[in-house]
C-alpha positions in Angstrom: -147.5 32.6 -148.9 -150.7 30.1 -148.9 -153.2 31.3 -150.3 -155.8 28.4 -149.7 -156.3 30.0 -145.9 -156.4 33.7 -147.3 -159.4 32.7 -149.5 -161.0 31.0 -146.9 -161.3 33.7 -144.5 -162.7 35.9 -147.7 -165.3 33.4 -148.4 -168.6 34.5 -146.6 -170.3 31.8 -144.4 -174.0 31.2 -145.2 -176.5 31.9 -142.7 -179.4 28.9 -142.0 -182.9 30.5 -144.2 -184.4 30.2 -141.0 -182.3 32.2 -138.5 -182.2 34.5 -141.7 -185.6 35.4 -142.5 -186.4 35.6 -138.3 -183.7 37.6 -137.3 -185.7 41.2 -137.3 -188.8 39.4 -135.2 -186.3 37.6 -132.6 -184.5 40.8 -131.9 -187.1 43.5 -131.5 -188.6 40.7 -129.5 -186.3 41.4 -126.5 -187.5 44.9 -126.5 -190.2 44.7 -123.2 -193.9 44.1 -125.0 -192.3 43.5 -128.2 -192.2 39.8 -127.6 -195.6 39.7 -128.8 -194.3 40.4 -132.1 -192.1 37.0 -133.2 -194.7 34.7 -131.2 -197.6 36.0 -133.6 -195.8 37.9 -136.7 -193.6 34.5 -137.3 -195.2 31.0 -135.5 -193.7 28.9 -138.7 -189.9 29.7 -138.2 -188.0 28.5 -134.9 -185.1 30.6 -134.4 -187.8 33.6 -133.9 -189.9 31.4 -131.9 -187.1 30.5 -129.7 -185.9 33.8 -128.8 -189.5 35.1 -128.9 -190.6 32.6 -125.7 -187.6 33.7 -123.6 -188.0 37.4 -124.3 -191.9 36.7 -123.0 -190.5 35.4 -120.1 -188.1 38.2 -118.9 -191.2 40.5 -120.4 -193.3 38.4 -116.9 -190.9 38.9 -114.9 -190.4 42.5 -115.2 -194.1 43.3 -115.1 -194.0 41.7 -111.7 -190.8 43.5 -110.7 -192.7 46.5 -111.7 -195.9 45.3 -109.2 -193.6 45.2 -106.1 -193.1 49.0 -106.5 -196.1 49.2 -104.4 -193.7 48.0 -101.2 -192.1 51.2 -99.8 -188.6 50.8 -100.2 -188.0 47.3 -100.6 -190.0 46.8 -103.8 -188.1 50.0 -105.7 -184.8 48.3 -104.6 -186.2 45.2 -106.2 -187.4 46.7 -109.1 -184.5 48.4 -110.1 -182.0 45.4 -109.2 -184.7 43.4 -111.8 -184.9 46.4 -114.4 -180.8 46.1 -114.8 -180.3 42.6 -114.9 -183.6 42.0 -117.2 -182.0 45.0 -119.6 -178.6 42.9 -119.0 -180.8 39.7 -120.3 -182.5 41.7 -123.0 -179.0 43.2 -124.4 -177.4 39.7 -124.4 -180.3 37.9 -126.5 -180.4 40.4 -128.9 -176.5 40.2 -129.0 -177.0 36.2 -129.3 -179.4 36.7 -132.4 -177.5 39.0 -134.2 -175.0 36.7 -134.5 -177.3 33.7 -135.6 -177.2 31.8 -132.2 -179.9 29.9 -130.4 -178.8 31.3 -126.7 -180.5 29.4 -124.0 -180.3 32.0 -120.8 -179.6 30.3 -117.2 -183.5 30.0 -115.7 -185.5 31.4 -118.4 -184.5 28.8 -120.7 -186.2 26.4 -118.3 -189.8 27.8 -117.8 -189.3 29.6 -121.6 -189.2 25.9 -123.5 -192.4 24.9 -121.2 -194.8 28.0 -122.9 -196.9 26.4 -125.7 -198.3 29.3 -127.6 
């Protein structure tokens, strides 16, 4: 039996201080307004700041999902197709922080790493 591979599978891996210490803030921050909270709570650590501009963005674009609801019919299709895969964004990014990865999401990534704050 080797024991060198049992022991390193037992052997906890250490977690960046940064992802660490803005974990909380970069998950509560895919949670609709709460986006506001890692942008201004934790501006000096990245991993929050990261996660915290793309869960601004999806936090846009369901507020104006929400405004279309004033189209009969079409705009509550829309806003419903937008609620689910915005929730399906939302649970994925909080997924990606909880196990310490910087996740960049198809399209928000892209107009998420252009907001200066």
């Amino acid at each position: 039996m080797d024991t060198s591979t049992k022991q390193d599978s037992e052997v906890p891996k250490t977690v960046d201080p940064v992802i660490a210490e803005g974990k909380f803030f970069a998950a509560i921050g895919y949670l609709s307004i709460l986006c506001f909270v890692p942008l201004f709570l934790k501006r000096d650590n990245k991993f929050a700041q990261f996660h915290g501009r793309q869960a601004l963005i999806i936090f846009l674009l369901e507020v104006a999902a929400a405004l279309l609801t004033v189209v009969p019919v079409v705009g509550e299709v829309v806003f419903r197709l937008a609620w689910l895969a915005f929730g399906i964004f939302s649970l994925a990014g909080i997924v990606k922080v909880l196990i310490n990865e910087y996740w960049e999401m198809p399209v928000i990534y892209q107009i998420a790493r252009k907001v200066t704050l």
